[in-house]
C-alpha positions as CSV (number, residue, x, y, z in Angstrom):
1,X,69.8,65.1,81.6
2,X,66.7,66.8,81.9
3,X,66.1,68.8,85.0
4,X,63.3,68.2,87.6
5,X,60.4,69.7,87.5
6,X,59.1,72.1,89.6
7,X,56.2,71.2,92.0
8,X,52.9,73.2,91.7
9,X,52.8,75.2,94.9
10,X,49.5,73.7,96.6
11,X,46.6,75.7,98.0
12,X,47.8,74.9,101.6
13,X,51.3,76.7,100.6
14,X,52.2,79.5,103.0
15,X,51.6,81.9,100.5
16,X,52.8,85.6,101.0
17,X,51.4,86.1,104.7
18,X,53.4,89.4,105.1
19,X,51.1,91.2,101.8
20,X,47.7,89.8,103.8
21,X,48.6,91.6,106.9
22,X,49.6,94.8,104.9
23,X,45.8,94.6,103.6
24,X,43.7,93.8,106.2
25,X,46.3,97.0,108.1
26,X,45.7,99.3,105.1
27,X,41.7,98.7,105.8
28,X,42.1,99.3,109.0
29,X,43.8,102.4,108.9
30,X,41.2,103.5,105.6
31,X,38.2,103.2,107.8
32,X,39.7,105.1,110.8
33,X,41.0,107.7,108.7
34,X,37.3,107.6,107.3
35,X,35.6,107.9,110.7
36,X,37.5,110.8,111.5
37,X,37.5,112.6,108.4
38,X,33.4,112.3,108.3
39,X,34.0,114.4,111.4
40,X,31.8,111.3,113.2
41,X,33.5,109.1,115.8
42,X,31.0,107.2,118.0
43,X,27.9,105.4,116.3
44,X,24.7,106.8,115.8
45,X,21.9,105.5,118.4
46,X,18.7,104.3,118.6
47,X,15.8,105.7,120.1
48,X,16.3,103.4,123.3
49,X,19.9,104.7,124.1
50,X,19.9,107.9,123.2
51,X,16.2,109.1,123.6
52,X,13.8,110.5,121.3
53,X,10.0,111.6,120.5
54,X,7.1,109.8,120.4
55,X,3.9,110.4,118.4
56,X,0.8,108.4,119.2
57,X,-1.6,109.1,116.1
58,X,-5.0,108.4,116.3
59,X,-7.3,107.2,113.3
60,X,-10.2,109.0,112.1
61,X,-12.9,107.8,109.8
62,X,-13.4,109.7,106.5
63,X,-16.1,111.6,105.5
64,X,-18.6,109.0,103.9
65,X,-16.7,105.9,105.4
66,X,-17.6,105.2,108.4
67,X,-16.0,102.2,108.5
68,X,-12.5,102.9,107.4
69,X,-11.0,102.1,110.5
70,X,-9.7,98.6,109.8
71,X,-6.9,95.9,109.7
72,X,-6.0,96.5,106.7
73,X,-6.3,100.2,106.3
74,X,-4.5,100.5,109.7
75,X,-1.2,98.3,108.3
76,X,-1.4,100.0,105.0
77,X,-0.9,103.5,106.6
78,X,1.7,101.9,108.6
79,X,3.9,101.2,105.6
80,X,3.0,104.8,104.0
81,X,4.1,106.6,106.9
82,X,7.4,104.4,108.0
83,X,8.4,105.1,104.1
84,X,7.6,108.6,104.7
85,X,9.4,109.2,107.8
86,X,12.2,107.4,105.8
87,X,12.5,109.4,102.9
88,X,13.4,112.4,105.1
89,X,16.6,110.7,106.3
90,X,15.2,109.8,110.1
91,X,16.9,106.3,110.9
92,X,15.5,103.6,112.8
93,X,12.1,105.2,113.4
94,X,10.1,102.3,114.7
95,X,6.3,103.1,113.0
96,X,3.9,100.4,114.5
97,X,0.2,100.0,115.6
98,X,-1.0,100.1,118.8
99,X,-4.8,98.4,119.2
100,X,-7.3,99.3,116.8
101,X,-7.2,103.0,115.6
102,X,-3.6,103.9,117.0
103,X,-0.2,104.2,115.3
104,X,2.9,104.8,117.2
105,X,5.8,106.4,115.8
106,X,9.3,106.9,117.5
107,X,12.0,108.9,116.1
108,X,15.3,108.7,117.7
109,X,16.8,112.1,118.9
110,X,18.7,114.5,116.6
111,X,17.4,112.9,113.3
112,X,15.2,115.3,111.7
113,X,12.5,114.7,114.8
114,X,10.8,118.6,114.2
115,X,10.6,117.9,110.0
116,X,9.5,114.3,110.7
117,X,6.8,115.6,113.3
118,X,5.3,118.1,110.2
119,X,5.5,114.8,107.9
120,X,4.1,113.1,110.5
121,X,1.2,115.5,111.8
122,X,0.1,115.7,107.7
123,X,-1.4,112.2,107.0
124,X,-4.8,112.5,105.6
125,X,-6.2,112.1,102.1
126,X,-4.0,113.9,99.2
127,X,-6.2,115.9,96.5
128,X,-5.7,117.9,93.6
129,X,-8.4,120.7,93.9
130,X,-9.4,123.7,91.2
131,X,-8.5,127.4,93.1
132,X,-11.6,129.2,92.1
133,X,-9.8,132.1,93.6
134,X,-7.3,133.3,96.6
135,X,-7.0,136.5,98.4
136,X,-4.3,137.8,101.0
137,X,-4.0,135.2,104.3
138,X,-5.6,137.5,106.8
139,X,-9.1,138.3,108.1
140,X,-11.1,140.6,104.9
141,X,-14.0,142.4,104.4
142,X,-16.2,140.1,102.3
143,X,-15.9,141.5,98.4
144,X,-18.6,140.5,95.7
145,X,-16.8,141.1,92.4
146,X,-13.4,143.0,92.2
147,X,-11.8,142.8,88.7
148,X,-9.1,140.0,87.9
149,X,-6.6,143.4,86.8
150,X,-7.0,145.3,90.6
151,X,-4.1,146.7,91.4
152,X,-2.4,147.1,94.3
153,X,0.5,146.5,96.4
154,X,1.6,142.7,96.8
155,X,4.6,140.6,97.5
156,X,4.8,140.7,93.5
157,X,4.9,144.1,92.2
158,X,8.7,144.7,91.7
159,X,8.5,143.4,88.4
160,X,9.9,139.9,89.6
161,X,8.3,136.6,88.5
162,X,5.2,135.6,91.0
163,X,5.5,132.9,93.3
164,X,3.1,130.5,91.9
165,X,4.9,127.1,90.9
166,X,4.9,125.9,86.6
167,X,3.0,122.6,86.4
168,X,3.8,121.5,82.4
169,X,4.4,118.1,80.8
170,X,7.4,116.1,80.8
171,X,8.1,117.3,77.6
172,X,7.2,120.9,76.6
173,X,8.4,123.0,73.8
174,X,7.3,126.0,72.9
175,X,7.5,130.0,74.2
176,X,4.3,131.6,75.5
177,X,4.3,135.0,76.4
178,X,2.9,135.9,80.1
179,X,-0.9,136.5,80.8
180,X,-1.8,139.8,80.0
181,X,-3.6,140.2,83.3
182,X,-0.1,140.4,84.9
183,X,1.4,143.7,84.2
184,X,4.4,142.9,87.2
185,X,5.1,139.9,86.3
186,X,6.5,138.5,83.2
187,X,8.2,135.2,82.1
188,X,7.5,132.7,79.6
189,X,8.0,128.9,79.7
190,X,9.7,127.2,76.8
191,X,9.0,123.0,76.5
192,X,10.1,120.8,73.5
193,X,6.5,119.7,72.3
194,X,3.4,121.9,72.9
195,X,0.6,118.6,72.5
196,X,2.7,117.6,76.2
197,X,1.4,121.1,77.6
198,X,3.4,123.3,79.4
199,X,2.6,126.2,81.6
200,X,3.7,129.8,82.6
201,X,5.1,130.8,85.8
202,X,2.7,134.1,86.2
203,X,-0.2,134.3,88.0
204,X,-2.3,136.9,90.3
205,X,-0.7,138.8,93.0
206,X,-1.3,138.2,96.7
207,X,-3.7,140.6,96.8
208,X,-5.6,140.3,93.8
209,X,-8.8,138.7,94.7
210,X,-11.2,137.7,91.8
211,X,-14.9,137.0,92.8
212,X,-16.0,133.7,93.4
213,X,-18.7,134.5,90.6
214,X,-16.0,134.1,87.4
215,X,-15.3,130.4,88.5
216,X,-15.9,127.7,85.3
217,X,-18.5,126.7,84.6
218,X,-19.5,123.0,85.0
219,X,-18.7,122.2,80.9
220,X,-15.2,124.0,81.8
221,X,-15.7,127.6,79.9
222,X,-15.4,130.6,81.7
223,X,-18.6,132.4,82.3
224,X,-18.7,135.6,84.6
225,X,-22.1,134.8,86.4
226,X,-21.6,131.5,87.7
227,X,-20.3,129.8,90.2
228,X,-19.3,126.1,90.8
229,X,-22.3,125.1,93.2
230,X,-21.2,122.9,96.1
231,X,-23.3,120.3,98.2
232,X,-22.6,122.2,101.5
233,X,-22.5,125.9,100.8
234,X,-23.1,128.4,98.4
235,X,-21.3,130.3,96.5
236,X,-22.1,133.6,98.7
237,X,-21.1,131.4,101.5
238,X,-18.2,130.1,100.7
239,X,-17.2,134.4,99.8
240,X,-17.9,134.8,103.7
241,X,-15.8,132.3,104.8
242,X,-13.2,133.0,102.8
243,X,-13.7,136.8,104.1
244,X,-13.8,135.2,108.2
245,X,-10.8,133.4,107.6
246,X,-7.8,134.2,109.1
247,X,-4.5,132.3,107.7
248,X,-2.2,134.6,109.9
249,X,-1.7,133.1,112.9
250,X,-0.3,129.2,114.2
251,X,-3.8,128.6,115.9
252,X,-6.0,130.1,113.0
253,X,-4.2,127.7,110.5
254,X,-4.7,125.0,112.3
255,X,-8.5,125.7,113.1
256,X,-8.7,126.0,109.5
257,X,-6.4,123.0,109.0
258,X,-9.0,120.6,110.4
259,X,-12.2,122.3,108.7
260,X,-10.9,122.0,105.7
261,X,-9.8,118.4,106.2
262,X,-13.1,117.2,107.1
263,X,-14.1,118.6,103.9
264,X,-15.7,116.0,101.6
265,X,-13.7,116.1,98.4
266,X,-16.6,116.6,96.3
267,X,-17.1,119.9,98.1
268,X,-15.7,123.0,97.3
269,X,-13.6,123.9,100.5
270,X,-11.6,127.5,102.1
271,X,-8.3,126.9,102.6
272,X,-4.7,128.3,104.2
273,X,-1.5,127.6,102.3
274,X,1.5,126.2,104.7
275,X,2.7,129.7,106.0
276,X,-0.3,131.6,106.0
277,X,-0.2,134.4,103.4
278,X,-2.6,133.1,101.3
279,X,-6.0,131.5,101.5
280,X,-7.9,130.1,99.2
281,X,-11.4,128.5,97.8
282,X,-10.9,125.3,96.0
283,X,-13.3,123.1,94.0
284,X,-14.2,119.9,94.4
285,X,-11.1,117.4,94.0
286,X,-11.0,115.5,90.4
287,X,-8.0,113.5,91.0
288,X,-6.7,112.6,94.7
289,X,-3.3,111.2,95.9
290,X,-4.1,107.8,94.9
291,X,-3.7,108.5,91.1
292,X,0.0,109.8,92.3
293,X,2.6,106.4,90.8
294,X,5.2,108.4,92.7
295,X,7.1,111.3,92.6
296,X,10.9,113.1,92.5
297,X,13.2,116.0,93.7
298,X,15.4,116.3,91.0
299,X,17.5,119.4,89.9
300,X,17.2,120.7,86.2
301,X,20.7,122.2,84.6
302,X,19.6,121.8,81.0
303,X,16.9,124.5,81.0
304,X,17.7,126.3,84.2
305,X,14.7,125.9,86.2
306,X,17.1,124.9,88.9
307,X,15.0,122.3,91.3
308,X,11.7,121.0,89.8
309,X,9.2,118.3,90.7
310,X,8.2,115.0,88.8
311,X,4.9,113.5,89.1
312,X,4.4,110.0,87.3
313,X,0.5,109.3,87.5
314,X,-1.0,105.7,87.6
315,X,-2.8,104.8,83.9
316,X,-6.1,106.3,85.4
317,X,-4.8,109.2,87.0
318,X,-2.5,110.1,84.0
319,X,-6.3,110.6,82.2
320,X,-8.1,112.4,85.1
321,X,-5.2,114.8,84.9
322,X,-5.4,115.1,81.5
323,X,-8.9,115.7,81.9
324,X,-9.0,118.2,84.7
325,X,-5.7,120.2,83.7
326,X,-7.2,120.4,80.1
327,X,-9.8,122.5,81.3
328,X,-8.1,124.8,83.7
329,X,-6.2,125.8,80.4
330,X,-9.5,127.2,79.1
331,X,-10.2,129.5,82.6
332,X,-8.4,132.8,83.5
333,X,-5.9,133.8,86.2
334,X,-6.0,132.0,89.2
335,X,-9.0,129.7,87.6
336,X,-6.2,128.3,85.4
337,X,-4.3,126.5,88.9
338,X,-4.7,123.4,90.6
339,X,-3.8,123.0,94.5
340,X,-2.2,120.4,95.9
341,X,-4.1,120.0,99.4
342,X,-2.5,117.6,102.2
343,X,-4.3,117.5,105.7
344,X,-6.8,120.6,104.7
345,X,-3.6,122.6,103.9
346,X,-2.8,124.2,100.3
347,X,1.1,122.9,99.9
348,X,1.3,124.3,96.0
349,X,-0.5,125.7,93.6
350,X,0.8,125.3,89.9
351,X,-0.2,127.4,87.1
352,X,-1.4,125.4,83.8
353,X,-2.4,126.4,80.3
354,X,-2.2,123.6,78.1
355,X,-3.6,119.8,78.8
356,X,-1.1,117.9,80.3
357,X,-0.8,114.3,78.7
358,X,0.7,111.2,79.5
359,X,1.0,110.6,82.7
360,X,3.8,112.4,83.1
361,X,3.8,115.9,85.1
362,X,6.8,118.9,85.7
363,X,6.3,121.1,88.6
364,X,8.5,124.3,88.8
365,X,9.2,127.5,90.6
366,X,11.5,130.5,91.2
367,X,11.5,130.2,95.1
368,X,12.4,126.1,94.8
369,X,15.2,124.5,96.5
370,X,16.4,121.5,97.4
371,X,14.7,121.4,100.6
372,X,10.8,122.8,99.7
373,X,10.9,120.9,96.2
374,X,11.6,117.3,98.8
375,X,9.2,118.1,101.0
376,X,6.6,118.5,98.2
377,X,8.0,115.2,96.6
378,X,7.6,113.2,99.4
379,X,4.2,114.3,100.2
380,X,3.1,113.9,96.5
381,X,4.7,110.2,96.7
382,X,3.8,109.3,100.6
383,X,0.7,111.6,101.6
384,X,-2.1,109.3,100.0
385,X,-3.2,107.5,103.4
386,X,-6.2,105.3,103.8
387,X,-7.6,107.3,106.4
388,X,-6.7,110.3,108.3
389,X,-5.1,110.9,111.5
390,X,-4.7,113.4,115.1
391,X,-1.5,113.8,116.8
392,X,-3.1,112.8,120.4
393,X,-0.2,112.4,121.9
394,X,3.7,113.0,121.5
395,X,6.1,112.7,124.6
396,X,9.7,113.0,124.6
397,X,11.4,109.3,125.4
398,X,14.5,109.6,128.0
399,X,17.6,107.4,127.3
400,X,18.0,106.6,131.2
401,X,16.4,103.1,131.3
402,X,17.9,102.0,127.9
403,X,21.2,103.3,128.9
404,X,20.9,101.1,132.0
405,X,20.2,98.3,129.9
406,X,23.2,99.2,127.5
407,X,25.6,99.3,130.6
408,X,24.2,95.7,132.3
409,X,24.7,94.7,128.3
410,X,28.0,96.0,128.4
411,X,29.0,94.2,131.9
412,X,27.6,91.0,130.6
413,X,29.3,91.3,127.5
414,X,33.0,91.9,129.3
415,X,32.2,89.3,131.9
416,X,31.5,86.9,128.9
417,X,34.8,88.0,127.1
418,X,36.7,88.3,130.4
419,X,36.0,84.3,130.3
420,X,36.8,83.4,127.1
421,X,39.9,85.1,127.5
422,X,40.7,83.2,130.6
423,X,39.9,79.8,128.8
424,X,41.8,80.3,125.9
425,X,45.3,80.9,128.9
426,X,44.4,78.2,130.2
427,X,44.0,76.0,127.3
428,X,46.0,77.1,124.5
429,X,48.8,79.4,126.5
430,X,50.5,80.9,123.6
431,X,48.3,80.2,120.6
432,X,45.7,83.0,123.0
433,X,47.3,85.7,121.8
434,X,46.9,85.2,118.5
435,X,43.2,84.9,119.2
436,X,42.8,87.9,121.6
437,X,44.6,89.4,118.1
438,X,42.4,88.5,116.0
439,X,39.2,89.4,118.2
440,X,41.0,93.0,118.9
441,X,41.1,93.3,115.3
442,X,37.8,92.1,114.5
443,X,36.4,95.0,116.8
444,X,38.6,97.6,115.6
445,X,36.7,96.8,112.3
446,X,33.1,96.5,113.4
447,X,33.4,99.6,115.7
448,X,34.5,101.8,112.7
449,X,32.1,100.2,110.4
450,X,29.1,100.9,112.4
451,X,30.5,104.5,112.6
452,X,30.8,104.6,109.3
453,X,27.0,103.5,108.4
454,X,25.8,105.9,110.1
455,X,25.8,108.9,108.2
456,X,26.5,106.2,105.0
457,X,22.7,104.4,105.0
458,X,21.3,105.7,108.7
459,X,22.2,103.1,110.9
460,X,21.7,103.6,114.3
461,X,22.5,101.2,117.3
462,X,20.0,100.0,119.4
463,X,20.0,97.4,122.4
464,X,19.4,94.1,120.0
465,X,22.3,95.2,117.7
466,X,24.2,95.7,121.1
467,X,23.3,91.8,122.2
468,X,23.8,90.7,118.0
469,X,27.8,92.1,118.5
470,X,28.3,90.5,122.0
471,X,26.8,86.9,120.6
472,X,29.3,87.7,117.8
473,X,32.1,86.9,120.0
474,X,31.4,83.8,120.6
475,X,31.1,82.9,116.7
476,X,34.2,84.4,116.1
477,X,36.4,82.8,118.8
478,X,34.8,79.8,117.6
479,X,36.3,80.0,114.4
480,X,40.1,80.3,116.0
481,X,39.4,77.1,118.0
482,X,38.0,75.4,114.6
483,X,41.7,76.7,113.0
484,X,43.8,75.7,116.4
485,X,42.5,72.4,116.8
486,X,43.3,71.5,113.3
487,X,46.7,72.3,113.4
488,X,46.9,70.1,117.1
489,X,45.7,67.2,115.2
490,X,48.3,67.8,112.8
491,X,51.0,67.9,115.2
492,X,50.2,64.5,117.2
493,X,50.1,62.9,113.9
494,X,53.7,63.4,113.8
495,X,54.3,66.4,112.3
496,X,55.8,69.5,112.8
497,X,54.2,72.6,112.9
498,X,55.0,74.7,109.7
499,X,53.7,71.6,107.9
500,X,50.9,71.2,110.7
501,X,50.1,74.8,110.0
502,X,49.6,74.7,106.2
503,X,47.8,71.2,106.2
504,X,45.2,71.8,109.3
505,X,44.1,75.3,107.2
506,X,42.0,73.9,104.2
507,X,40.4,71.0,106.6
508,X,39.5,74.3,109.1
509,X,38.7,76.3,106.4
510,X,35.8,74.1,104.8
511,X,34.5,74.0,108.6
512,X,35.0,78.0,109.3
513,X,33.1,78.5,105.5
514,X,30.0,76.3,106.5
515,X,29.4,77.5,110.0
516,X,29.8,81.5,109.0
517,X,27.2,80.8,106.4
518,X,24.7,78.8,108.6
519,X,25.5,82.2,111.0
520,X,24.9,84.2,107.9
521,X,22.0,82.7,106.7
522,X,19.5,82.9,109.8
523,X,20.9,86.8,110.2
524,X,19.9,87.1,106.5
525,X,16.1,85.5,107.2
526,X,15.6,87.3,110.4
527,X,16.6,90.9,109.0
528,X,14.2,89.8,106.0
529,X,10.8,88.4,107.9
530,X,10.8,91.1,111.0
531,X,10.9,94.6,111.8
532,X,11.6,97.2,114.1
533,X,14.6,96.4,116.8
534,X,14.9,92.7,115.8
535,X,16.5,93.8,112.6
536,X,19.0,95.7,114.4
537,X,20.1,92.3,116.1
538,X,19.8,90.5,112.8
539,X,22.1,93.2,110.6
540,X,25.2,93.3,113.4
541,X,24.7,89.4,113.7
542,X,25.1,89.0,109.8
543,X,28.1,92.0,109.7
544,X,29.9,90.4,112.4
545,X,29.8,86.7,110.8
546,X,31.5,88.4,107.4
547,X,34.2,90.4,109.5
548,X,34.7,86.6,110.9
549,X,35.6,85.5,107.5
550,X,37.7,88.6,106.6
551,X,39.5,88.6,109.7
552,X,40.6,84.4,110.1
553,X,41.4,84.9,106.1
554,X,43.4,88.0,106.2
555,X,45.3,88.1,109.5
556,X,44.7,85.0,112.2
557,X,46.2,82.4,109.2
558,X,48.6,84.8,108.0
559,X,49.5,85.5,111.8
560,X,50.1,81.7,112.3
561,X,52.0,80.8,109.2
562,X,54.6,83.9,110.4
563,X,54.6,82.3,114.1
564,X,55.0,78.6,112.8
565,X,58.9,80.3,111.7
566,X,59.5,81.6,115.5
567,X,61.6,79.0,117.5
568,X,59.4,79.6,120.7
569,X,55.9,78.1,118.7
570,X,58.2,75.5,116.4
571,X,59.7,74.2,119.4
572,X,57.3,73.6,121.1
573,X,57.9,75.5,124.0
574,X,55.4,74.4,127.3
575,X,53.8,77.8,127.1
576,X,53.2,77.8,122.9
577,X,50.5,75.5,123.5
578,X,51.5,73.5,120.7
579,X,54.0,70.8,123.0
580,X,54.0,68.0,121.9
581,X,54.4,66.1,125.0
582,X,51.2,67.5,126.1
583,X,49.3,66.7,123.1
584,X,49.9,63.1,123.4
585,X,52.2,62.8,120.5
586,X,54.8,59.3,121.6
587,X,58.5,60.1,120.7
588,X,59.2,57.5,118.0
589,X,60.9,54.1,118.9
590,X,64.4,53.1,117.6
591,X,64.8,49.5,116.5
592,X,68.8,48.4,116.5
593,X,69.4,47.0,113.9
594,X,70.3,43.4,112.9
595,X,73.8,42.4,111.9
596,X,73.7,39.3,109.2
597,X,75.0,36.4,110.1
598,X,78.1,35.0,107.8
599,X,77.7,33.3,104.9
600,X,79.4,29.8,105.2
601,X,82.5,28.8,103.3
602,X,81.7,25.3,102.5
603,X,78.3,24.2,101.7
604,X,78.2,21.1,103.3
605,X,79.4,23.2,106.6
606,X,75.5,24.8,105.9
């Protein structure tokens, strides 16, 4: 006799609940461990609940454009400076214009506000100018032709390598000994193919100051008596400026700062380099931020240059470099440097000696680090703006009114949740718990989640993510009455409730599934098609709807198929919520049953 075979356990089986609750435990107890192990154990906050700074830039024409100041130039810089502000790590910085030549920035408090301010403050035209020559940063007596070997005493004669940056190829091969013109300094840079150029990391010391007079000459060869000629000075001019200019102190550099940004870039220009030790006169630009594809911090183990730069140039600008760094290879110390000037201000200036080709560029240094070798990246791949721009205005933003707005949102929210409470008592008595469960566990999850993104991607919470968790509530306890009202149905049909249990969850799931996603969706399309705050409302919306799924998946069904065993729920006790008697359900009726009459003996009797 052939035994009978097993049935195929059905999708609406109850399953192993008791291994879904370990789960959705073990996460819990993961992300917790998590938060407190990151050492962070609130979430971070937007500008409007915990305060900030506020820059109001205003938008300057550029020399030769008067009309500049535009739409589209306006929402252009817009973009470039949000991205900027971004790529130093500062979180929900809200970057926005304000009529028709103002930008408003706000950076939230405690998130790189004083580097962001420098980013910031720096937002005018990026070029790549010549250094005709360079001198020490403070006020001089003018000089007409010292000699390219002077000696003396600079931040460069211990017979360490010099502080100006390698600018080579991507690919670069070949040892070169140090100029000769260097006696302090010398180093060599190797590279793997000398057509790619490469460059050496020597150059004059601080106080080496060549004479304007052996600039190149226009065809690029050096020739000792003359001088690059520029629209608005002379060359003797520009020596006397150079000589006046004083690089020393905060004020002076930012005097300078200005001149020099107001500088046409076809003019030569005098210069201060970010900390003011140097200054410097600069020919007119050949290739300007613009030709910049973009641009990386990256750290180099193989050769040992520690943290370098990488410049990718657009197809036009990968020529124009070629161009202009083929014939700064022909000049002598410091003729042989390009500087990379942002806001009027000399941020680098790389040493080069061979063409460099193919769009692809190497900066390098002996004092770069992590954080100087960024900073240069980020203005090489942000700093080309349309136009330029004038701090007129920062102000420091106080959290009071937004965290009077965060504690009515707060009140609102527990008066909401206060009632939903009370109506699932009053409605479905027993079965409430399960649903103040389930929302206690979808907090515990959400809470440590947002802590978690925080240092993770830089989310910070503002007011509309606030209002985005409390309307989440309401989608989630929606979801429980979906599941509860299945299994009710179940039971006035007749049934009992382990069965009622397993049958109600794949109708309620299908429902659950298709309202999460229509929840999901708009999030998804709101967070995409706006900016600012909204998309704060629009990513805790969209998190919340997927911690509903997780959480009716992994512990309210699990939690029900466990309770449908316990005699108080399957008997339905008054207070379970599932009584029959009070969902309507008729006992069934009992029909006596019929006792056949005899059959006759005799036929004919029939």
């Amino acid at each position: 006799m052939a035994a009978p075979k097993k049935g195929r356990r059905s999708s609406g089986s109850q399953g192993r609940p008791g291994r879904a609750l370990v789960t959705i435990l073990v996460a819990i107890v993961a992300l917790t461990a998590g938060m407190f192990i990151s050492g962070h154990t609130t979430p971070r906050l937007g500008i409007d609940l915990a305060g900030g700074t506020s820059f109001t830039l205003e938008a300057k024409n550029q020399p030769g454009k008067p009309n500049a100041i535009n739409a589209d130039n306006m929402n252009t810089a817009v973009g470039i400076i949000e991205r900027r502000v971004n790529g130093l790590g500062v979180s929900e910085a809200e970057v926005q214009t304000q009529g028709d030549k103002h930008i408003i920035v706000n950076i939230p408090k405690g998130m790189n506000a004083k580097q962001a301010r420098t980013q910031v403050g720096t937002t005018a035209q990026l070029y790549f100018r010549p250094v005709v020559t360079y001198t020490d940063g403070k006020k001089t007596e003018p000089t007409t032709s010292p000699s390219p070997s002077a000696t003396g005493k600079g931040k460069n004669d211990k017979g360490k390598a010099s502080d100006t940056p390698t600018a080579k190829g991507s690919s670069s091969a070949s040892n070169s000994p140090s100029a000769s013109n260097s006696p302090s300094a010398s180093s060599s840079a190797s590279a793997s193919s000398s057509s790619q150029g490469r460059a050496v990391s020597e150059g004059l010391k601080a106080d080496e100051t060549p004479s304007p007079s052996q600039s190149p000459s226009a065809s690029g060869s050096p020739k000792a008596s003359k001088t690059p000629k520029s629209d608005s000075s002379s060359a003797d001019d520009l020596s006397k400026q150079l000589a006046d200019l004083d690089c020393s102190t905060p004020a002076a550099r930012a005097k300078a700062r200005e001149k020099a940004a107001g500088t046409k870039p076809t003019d030569s220009v005098v210069a201060c380099d970010r900390d003011g030790s140097r200054k410097f006169i600069l020919g007119p630009s050949k290739v300007e931020g613009t030709d910049v594809k973009d641009a990386s911090s990256v750290y180099d183990s193989q050769s040992g240059q520690g943290w370098i730069v990488q410049l990718n140039f657009t197809g036009k600008g990968g020529k124009k470099f070629a161009d202009v760094t083929g014939q700064l290879a022909t000049q002598q110390p410091p003729q042989n440097q390009f500087a990379i000037v942002l806001d009027g201000e000399v941020y680098s200036d790389p040493k080069v000696d061979e063409s460099i080709v193919g769009g692809r560029a190497t900066i390098s240094g002996p004092d770069f680090n992590q954080q100087n070798t960024g900073d240069l990246a980020n203005v090489l791949s942000y700093g080309a703006l349309p136009l330029s721009f004038d701090i007129a205005d920062e102000t420091t933003v106080s959290a009071a009114l937004g965290g009077e707005q965060l504690e009515a949102g707060l009140v609102a929210g527990a008066i909401g949740l206060a009632l939903v409470v009370i109506y699932l008592v009053v409605y479905y008595r027993g079965l409430a718990l399960v649903a103040m469960a389930s929302l206690g566990v979808s907090a515990i999850l959400t809470y440590t989640i947002m802590v978690l993104l925080g240092p993770g991607i830089g989310f910070a919470l503002n007011l509309p993510a606030v209002c985005g968790a409390i309307v989440a509530i309401g989608i989630t306890a929606d979801s429980f009455i979906v599941y509860f009202e299945r299994i009710r149905d179940e039971i006035r049909e007749g049934r009992s409730l382990r069965p009622a249990v397993e049958r109600g969850w794949p109708r309620a799931r299908r429902t659950i599934l298709v309202s999460d996603f229509v929840s999901f969706l708009a999030a998804a399309v709101l967070f995409v098609v706006t900016v600012g705050k909204v998309q704060g409302f629009a990513f805790t919306l969209g998190l919340t709807t997927l911690l509903d799924v997780v959480v009716v998946f992994l512990f309210t069904k699990p939690l029900m198929t466990i309770l449908a065993g316990r005699k108080f729920f399957a008997s339905g006790h008054p207070w379970s919520g599932l009584d029959p008697r009070r969902l309507g359900v008729k006992p069934p009726l009992r029909r006596g049953r019929r006792t056949p009459a005899p059959a006759p003996a005799d036929p004919k009797e029939a």
